[in-house]
C-alpha positions in Angstrom: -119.2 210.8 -95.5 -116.4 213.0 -96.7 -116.8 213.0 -100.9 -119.1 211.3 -102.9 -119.5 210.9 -106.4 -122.4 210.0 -109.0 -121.0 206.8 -109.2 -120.6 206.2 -105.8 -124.3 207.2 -105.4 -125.2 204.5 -108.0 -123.6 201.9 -106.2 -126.2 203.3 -103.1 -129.1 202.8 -105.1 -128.8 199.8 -107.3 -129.8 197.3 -104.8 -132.7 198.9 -104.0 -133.4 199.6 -107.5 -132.7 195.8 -108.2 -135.0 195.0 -105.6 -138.1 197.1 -107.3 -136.9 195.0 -110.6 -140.0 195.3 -113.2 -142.5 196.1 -110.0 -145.7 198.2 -110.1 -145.6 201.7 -108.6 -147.7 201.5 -106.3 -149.4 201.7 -102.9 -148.0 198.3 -102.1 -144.4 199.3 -103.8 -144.7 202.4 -101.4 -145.2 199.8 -98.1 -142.6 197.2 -99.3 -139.7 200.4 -100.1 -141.0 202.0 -96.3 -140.8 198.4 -94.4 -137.5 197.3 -96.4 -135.8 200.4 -96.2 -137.1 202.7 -93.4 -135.6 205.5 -93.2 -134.0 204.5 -90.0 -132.1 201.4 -92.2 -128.5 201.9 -93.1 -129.5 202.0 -96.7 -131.5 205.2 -96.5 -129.7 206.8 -93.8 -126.2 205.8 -96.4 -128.2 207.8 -99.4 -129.4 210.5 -97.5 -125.7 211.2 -95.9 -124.6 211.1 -99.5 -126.4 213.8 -100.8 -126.1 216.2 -98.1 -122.1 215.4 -99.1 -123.1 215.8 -102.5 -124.9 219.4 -102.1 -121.7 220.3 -100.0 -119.2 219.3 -102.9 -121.5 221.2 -105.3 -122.7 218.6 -108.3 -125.8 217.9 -107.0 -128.6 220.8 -106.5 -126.7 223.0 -108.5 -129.7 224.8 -110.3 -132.1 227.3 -108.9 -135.4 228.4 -110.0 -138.7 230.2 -108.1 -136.7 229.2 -104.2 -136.3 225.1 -105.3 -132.7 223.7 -105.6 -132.6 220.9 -108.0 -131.3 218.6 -110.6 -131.0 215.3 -112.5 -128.0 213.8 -110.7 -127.9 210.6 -113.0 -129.6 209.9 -116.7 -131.4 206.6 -117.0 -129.3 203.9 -116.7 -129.3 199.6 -116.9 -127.8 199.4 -113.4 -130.7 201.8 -112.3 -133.0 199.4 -114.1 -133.8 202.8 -116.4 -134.9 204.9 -114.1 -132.9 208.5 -113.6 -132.1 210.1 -110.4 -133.2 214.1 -109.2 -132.7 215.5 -106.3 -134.9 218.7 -105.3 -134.3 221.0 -102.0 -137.2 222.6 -101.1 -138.1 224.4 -98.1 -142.1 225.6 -97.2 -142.9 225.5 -101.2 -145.0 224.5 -103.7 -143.7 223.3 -106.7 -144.7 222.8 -110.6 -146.9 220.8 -111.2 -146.2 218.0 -113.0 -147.1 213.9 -114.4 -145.2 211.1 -114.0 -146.0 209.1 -117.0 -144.3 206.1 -116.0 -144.6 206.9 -112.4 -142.4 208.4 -109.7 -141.0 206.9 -106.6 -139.7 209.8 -104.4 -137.2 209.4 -101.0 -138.0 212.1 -98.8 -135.3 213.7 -96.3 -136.5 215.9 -93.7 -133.8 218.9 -92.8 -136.4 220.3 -90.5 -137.9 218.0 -87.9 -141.9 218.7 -89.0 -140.8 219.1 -92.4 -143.2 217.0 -95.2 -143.7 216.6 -98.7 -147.1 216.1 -100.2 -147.9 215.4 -96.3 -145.2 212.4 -95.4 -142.2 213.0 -93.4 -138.9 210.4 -93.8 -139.3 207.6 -95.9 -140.5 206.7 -99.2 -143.7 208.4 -101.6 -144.8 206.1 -104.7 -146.7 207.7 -107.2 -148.1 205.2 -109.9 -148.3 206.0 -113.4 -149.9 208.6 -115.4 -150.7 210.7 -112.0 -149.8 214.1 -111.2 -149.7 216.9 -108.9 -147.8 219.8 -107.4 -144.5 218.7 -105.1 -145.3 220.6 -101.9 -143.2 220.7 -98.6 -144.7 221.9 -95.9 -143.2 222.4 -92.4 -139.7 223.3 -92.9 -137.2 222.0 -95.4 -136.7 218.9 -97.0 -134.2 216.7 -100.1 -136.6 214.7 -101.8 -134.9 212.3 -104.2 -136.8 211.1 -107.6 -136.5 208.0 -109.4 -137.9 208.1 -113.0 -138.5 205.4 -115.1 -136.7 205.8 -118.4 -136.3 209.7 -116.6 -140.1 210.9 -117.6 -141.5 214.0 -116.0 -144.1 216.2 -117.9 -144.2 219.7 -116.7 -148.1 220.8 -117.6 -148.0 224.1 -116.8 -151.0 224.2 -114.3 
């Protein structure tokens, strides 16, 4: 994949996002997501080539703070079914801890082979709402890529 733009990354994600529709986050969200788009599928393995493209062009992981390359790539929109779109680089840290109000539903891309975040390697992480904790890759480095409903993070502090 040569160039990619936000809109083109979009276009990635609103089937899947379609697919979730007005869906629970949950544990059973987190198995439908990993057995309907593995991260051996064309789907992921489309999404995951366009971000690498993205980082390379320079629009997408952009910001740095404390060793974590991130940012929102795309605000909440209708086609997204509200939910907003970050992308984080992170290699052997812990992040800020955080809640997801609404909940978080999190693609993870391994750059090293053992690489994990919060303990899972390639594929998808739901977190339901009104949890929280601190975004942790161990083993290497890893893209994770964050879908927000209505883009809602609270950073606490901890």
């Amino acid at each position: 994949m040569s160039e990619i733009t936000r809109e083109g990354l979009q276009g990635l994600l609103e089937p899947i996002l379609k697919m979730i529709g007005d869906k629970t986050l949950d544990a059973d969200l987190e198995i439908e997501l990993n057995s309907k788009y593995p991260s051996s599928s064309p789907e992921y393995k489309a999404i995951e080539a366009a971000c690498h493209a993205a980082i390379k062009a320079g629009w997408m992981c952009k910001y740095e703070a404390d060793g974590i390359r991130y940012g929102r790539v795309i605000k909440p929109v209708e086609e997204l079914n509200g939910f907003s779109v970050d992308v984080v680089d992170m290699d052997d840290i812990r992040g800020p801890h955080h809640r997801h109000p609404q909940g978080e539903i999190d693609m993870i891309f391994p750059m090293d082979k053992n690489a994990n975040f919060d303990g899972m390697g390639a594929g998808w992480k739901v977190y339901k709402a009104n949890t929280a904790h601190y975004p942790t890759v161990t083993g290497g480095r890893a893209l994770i890529l964050y879908l927000l409903p209505d883009g809602e993070i609270e950073f606490t502090g901890k």
